[in-house]
N, CA, C and O atoms as CSV, one atom per row, in Angstrom:
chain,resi,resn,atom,element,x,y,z
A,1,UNK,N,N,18.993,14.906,19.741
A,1,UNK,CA,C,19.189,14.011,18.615
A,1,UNK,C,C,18.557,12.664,18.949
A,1,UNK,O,O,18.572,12.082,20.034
A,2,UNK,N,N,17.999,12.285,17.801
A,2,UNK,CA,C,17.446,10.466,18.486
A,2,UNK,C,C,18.219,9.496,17.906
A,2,UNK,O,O,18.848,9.353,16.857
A,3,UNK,N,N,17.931,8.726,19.132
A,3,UNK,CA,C,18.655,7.632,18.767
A,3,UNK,C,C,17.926,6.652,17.883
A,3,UNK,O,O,16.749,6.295,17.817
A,4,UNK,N,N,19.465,6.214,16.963
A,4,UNK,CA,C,18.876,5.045,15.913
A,4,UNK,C,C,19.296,3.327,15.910
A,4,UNK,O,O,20.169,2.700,16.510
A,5,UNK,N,N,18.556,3.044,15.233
A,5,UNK,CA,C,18.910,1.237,15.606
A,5,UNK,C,C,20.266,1.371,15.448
A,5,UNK,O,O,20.745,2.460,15.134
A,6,UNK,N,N,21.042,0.256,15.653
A,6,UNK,CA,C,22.781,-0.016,14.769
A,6,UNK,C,C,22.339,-1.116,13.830
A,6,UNK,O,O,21.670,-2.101,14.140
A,7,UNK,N,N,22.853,-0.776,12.538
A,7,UNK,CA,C,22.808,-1.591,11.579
A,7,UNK,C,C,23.467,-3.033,12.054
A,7,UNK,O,O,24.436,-3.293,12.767
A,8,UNK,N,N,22.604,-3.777,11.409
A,8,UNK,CA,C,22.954,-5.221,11.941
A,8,UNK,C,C,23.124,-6.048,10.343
A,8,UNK,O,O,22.304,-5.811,9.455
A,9,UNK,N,N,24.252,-7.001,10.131
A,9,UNK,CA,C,24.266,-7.844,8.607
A,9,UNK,C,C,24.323,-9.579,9.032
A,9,UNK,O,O,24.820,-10.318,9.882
A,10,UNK,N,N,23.603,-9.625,8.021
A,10,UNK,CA,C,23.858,-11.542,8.142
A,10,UNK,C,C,22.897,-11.864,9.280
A,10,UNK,O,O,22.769,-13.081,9.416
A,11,UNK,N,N,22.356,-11.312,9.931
A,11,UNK,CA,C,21.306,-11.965,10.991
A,11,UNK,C,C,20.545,-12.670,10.775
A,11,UNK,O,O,19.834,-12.390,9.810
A,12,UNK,N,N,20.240,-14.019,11.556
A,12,UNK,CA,C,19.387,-14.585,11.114
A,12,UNK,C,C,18.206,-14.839,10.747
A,12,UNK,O,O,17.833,-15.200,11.863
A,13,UNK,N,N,17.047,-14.988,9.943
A,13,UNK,CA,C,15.833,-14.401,10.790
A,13,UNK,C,C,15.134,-15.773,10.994
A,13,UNK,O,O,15.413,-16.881,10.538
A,14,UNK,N,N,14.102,-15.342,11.848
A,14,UNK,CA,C,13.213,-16.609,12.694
A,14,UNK,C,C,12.281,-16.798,11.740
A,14,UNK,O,O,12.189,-15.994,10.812
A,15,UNK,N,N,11.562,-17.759,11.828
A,15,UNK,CA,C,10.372,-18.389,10.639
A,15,UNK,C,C,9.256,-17.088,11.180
A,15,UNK,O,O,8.656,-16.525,10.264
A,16,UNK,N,N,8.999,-16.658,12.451
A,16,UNK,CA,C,8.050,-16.060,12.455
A,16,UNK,C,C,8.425,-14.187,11.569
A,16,UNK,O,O,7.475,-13.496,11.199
A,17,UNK,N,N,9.373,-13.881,11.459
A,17,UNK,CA,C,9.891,-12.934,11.057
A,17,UNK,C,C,9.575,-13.013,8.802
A,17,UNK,O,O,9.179,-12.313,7.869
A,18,UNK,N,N,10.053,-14.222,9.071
A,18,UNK,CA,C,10.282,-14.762,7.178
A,18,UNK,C,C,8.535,-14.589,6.990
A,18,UNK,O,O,8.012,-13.646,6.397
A,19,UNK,N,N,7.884,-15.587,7.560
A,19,UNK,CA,C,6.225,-15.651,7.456
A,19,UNK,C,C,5.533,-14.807,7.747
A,19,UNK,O,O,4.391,-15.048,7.355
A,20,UNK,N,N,5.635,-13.684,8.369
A,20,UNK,CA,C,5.054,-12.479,8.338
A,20,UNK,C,C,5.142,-11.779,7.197
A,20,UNK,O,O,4.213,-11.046,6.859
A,21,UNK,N,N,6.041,-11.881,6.598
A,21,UNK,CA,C,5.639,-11.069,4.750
A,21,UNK,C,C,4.562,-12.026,4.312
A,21,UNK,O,O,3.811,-11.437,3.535
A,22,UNK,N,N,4.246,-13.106,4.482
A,22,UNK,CA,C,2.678,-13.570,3.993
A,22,UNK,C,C,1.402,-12.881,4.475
A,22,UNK,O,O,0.302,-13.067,3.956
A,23,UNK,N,N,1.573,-12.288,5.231
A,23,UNK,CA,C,0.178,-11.776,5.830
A,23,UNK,C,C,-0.118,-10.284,5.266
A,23,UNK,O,O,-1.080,-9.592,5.600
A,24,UNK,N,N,0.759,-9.974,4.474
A,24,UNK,CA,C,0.986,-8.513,3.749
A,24,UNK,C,C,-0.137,-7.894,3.371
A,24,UNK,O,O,-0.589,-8.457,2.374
A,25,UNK,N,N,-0.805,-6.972,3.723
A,25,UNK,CA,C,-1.650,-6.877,2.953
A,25,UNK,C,C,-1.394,-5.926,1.838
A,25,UNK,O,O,-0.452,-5.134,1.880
A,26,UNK,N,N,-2.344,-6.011,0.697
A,26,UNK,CA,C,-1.752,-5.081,-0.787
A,26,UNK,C,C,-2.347,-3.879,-0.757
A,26,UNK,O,O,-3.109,-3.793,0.207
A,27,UNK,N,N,-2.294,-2.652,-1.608
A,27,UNK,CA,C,-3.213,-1.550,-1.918
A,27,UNK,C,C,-4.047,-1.393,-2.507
A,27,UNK,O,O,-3.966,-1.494,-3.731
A,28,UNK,N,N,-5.025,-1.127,-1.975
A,28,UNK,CA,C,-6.493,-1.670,-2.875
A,28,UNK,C,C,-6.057,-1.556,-4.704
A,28,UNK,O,O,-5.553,-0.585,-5.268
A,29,UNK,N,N,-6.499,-3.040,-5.385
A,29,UNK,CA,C,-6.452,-2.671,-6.396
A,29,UNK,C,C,-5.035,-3.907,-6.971
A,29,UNK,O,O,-4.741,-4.209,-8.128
A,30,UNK,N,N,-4.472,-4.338,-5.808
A,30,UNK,CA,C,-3.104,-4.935,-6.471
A,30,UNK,C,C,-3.688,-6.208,-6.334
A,30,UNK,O,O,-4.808,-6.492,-5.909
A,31,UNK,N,N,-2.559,-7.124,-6.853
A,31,UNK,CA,C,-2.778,-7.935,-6.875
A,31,UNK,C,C,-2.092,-8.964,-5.274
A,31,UNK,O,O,-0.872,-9.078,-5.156
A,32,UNK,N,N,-2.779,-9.425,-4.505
A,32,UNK,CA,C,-2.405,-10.285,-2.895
A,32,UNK,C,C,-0.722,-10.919,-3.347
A,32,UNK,O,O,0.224,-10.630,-2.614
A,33,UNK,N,N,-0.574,-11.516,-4.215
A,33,UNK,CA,C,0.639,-12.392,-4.112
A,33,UNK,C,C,1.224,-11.865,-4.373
A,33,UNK,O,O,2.212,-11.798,-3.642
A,34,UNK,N,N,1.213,-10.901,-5.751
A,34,UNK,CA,C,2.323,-10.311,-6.309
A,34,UNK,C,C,3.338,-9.311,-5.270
A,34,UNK,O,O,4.550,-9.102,-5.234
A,35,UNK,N,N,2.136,-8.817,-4.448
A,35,UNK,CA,C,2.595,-7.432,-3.176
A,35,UNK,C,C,3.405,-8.301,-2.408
A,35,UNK,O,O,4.472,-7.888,-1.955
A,36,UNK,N,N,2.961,-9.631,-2.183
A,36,UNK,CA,C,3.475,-10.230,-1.046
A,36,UNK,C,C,5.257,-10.650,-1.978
A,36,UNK,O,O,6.300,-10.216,-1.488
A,37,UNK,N,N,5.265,-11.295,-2.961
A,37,UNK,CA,C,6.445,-11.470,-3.387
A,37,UNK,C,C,7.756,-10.401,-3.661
A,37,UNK,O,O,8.986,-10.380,-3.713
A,38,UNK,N,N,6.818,-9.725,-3.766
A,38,UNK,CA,C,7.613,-8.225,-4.373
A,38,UNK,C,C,8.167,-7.295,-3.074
A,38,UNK,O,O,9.243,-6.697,-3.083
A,39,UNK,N,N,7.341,-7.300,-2.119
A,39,UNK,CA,C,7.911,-6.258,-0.637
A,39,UNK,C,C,8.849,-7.598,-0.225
A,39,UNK,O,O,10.012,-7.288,0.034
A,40,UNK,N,N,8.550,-8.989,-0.126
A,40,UNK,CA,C,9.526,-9.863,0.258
A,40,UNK,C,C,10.768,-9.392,-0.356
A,40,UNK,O,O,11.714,-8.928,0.280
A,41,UNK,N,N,10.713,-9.541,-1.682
A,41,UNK,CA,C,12.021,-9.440,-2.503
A,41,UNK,C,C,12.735,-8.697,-1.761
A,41,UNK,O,O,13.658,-9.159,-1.089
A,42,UNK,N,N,12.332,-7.126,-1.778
A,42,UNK,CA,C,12.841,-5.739,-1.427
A,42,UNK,C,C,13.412,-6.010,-0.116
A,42,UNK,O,O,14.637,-5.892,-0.118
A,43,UNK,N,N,12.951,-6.306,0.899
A,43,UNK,CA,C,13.791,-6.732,1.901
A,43,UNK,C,C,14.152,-8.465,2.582
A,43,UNK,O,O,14.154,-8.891,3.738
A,44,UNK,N,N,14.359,-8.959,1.591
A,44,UNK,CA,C,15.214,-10.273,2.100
A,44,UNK,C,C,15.952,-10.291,0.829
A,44,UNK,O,O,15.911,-9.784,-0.292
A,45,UNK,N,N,17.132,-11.688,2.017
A,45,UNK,CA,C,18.209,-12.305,1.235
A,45,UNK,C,C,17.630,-13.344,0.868
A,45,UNK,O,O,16.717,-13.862,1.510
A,46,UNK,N,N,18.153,-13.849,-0.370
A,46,UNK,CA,C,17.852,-15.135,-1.283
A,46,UNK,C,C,17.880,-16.282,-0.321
A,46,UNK,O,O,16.818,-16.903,-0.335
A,47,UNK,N,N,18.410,-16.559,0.172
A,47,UNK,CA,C,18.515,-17.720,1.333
A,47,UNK,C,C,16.772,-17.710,1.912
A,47,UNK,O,O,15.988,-18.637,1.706
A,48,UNK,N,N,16.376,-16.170,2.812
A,48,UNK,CA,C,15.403,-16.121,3.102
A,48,UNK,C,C,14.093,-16.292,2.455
A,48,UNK,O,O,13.143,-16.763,3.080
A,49,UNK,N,N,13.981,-15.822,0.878
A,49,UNK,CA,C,13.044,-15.511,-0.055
A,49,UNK,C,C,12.802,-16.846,-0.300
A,49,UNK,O,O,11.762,-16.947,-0.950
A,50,UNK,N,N,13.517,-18.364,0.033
A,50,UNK,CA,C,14.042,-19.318,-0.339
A,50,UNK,C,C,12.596,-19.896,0.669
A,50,UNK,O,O,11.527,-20.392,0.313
A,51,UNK,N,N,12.977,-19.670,1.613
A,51,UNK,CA,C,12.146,-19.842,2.837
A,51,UNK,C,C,10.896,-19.862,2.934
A,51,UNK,O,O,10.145,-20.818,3.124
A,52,UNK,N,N,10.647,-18.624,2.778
A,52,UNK,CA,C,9.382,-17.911,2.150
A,52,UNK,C,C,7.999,-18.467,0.858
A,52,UNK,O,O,6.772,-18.434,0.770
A,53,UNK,N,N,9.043,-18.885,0.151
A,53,UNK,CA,C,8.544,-19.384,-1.012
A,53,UNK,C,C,8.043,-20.535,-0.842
A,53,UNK,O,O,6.942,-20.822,-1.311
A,54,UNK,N,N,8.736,-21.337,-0.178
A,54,UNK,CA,C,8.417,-22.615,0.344
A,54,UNK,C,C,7.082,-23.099,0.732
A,54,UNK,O,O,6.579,-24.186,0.447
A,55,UNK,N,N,6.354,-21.700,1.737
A,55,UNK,CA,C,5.382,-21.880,2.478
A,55,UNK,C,C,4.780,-21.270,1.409
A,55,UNK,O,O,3.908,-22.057,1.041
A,56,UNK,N,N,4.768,-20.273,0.691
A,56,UNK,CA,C,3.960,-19.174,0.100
A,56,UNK,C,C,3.586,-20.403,-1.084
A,56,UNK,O,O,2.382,-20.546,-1.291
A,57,UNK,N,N,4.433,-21.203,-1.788
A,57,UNK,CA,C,3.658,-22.674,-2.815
A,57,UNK,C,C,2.703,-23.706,-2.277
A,57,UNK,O,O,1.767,-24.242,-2.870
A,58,UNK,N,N,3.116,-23.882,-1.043
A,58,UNK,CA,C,2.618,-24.859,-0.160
A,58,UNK,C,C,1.367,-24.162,0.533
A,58,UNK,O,O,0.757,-24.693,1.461
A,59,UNK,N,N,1.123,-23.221,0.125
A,59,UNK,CA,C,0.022,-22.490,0.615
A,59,UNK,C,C,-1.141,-22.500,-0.458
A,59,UNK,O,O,-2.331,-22.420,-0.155
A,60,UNK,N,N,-0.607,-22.620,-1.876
A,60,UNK,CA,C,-1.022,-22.742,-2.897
A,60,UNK,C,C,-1.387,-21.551,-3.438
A,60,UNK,O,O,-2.482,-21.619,-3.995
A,61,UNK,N,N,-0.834,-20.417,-3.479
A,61,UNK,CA,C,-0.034,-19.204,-3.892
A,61,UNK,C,C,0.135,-18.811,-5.023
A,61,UNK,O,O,1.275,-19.194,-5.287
A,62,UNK,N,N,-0.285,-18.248,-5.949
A,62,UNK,CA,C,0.043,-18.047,-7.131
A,62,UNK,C,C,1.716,-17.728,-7.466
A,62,UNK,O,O,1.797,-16.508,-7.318
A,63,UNK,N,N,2.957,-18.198,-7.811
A,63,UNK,CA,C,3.831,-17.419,-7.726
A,63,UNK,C,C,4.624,-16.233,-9.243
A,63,UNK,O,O,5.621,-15.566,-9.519
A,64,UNK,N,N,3.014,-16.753,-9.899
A,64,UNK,CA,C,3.617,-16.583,-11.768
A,64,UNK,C,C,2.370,-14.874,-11.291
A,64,UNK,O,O,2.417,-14.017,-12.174
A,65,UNK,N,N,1.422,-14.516,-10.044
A,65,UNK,CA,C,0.997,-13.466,-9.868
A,65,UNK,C,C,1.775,-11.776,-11.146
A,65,UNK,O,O,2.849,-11.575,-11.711
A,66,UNK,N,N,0.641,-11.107,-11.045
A,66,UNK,CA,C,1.385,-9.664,-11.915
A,66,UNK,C,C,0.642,-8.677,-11.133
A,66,UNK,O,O,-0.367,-8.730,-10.429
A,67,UNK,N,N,1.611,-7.591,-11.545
A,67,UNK,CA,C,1.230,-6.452,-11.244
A,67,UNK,C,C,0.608,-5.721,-12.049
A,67,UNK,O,O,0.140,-6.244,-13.060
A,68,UNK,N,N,0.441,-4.323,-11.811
A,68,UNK,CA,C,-0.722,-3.516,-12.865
A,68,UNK,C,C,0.171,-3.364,-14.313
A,68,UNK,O,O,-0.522,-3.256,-15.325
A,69,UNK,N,N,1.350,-3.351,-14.457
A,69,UNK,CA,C,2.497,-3.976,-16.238
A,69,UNK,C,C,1.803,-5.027,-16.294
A,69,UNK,O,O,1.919,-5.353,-17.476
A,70,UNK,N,N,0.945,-6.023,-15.639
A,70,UNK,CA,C,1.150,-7.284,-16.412
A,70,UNK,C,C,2.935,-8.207,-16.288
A,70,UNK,O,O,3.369,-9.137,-16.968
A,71,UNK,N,N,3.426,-7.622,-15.408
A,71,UNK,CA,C,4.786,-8.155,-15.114
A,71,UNK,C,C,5.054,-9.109,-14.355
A,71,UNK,O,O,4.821,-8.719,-13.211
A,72,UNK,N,N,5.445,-10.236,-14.346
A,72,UNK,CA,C,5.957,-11.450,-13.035
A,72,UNK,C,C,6.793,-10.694,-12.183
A,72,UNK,O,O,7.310,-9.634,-12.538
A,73,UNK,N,N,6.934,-11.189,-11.110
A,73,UNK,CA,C,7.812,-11.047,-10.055
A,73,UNK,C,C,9.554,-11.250,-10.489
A,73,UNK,O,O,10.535,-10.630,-10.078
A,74,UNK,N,N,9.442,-12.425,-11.523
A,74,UNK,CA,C,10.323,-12.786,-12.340
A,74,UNK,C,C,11.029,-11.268,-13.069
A,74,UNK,O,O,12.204,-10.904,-13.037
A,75,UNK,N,N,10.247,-10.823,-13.485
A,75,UNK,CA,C,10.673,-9.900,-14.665
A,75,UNK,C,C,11.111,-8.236,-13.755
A,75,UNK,O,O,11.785,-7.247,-14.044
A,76,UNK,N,N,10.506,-8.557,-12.890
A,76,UNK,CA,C,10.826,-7.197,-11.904
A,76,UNK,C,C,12.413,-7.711,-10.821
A,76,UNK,O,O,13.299,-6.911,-10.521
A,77,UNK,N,N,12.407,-8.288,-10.663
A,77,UNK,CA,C,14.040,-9.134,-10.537
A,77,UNK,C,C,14.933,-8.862,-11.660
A,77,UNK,O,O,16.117,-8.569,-11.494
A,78,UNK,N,N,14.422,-8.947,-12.696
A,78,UNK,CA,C,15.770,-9.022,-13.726
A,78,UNK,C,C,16.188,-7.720,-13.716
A,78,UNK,O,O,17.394,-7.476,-13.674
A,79,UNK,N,N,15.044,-6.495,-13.760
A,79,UNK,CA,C,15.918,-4.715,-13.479
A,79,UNK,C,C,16.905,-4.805,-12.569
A,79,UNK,O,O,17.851,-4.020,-12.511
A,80,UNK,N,N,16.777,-5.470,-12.053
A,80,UNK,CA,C,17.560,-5.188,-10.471
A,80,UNK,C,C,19.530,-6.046,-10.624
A,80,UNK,O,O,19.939,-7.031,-10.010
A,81,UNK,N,N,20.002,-5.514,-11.251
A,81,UNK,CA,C,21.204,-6.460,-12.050
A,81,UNK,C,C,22.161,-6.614,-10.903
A,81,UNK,O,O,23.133,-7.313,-11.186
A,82,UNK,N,N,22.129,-6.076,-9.516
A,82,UNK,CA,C,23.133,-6.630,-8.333
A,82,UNK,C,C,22.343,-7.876,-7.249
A,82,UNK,O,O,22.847,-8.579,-6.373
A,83,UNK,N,N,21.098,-7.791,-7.684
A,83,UNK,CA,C,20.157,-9.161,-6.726
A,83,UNK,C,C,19.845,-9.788,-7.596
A,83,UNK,O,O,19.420,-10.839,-7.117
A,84,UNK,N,N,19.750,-9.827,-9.166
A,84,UNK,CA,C,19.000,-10.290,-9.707
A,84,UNK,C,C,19.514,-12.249,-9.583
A,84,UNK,O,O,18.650,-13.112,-9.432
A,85,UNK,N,N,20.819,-12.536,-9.673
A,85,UNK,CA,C,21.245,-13.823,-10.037
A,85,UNK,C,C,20.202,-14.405,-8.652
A,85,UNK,O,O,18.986,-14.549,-8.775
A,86,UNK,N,N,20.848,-14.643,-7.562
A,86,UNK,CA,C,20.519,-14.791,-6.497
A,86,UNK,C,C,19.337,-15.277,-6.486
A,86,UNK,O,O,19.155,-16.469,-6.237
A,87,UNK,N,N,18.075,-14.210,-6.825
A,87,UNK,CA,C,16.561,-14.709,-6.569
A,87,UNK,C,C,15.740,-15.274,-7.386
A,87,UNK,O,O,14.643,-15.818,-7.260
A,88,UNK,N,N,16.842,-14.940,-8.734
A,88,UNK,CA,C,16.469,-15.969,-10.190
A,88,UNK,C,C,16.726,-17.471,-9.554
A,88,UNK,O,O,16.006,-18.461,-9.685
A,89,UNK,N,N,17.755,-17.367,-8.949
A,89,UNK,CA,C,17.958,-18.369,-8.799
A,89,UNK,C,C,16.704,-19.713,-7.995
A,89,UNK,O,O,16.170,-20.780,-8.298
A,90,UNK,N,N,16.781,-18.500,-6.570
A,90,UNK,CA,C,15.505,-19.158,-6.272
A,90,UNK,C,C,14.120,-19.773,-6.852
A,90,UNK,O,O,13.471,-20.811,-6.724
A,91,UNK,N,N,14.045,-18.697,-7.475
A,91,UNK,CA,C,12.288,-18.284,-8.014
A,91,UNK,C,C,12.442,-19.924,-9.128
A,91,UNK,O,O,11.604,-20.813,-9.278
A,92,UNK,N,N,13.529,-19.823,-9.598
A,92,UNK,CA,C,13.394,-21.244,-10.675
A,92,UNK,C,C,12.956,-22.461,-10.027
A,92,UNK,O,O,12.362,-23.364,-10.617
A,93,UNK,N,N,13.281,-22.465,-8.725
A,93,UNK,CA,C,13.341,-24.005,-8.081
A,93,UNK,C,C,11.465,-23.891,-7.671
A,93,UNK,O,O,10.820,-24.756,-7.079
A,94,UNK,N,N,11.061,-22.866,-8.082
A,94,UNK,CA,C,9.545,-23.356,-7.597
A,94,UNK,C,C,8.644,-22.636,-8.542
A,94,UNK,O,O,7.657,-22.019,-8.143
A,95,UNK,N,N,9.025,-22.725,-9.939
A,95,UNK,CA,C,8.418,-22.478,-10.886
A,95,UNK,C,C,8.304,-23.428,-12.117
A,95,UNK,O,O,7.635,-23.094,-13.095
């Protein structure tokens, strides 16, 4: 049998951990920011995405980016009705 990580919650993560979802690369064909906002979403907490965003504007970043819908990052958050408050929340303070 192999062994598996132990789930770990609330950990902190390091700037180099948060800033590595910037270097994402997309699948041919997507759009660079949108991939990068969207795999962020999927695995961080709002606190972190918070983080993230910070550098990803200051980078000069598209953050209003779409996918092949023509959809914001915005609008792919709102399906999501147990994360959605949280990263709305964020996403407002830098839009």
């Amino acid at each position: 049998m192999a062994l598996s990580q132990p789930a770990t919650f609330n950990e902190e993560w390091s700037d180099e951990r948060v800033f590595a979802y910037l270097t994402q690369l997309p699948p041919a064909g997507s759009n660079a920011d949108f991939h990068v906002l969207y795999h962020a979403f999927k695995h961080m907490r709002p606190n972190d995405y918070a983080r993230l965003l910070t550098q990803f504007v200051a980078d000069g970043r598209n953050i209003n980016a779409t996918n092949h819908e023509g959809q914001r990052i915005h609008d792919v958050i709102a399906e999501f009705p147990r994360q959605r408050d949280g990263f709305l929340e964020v996403l407002a303070k830098f839009s």
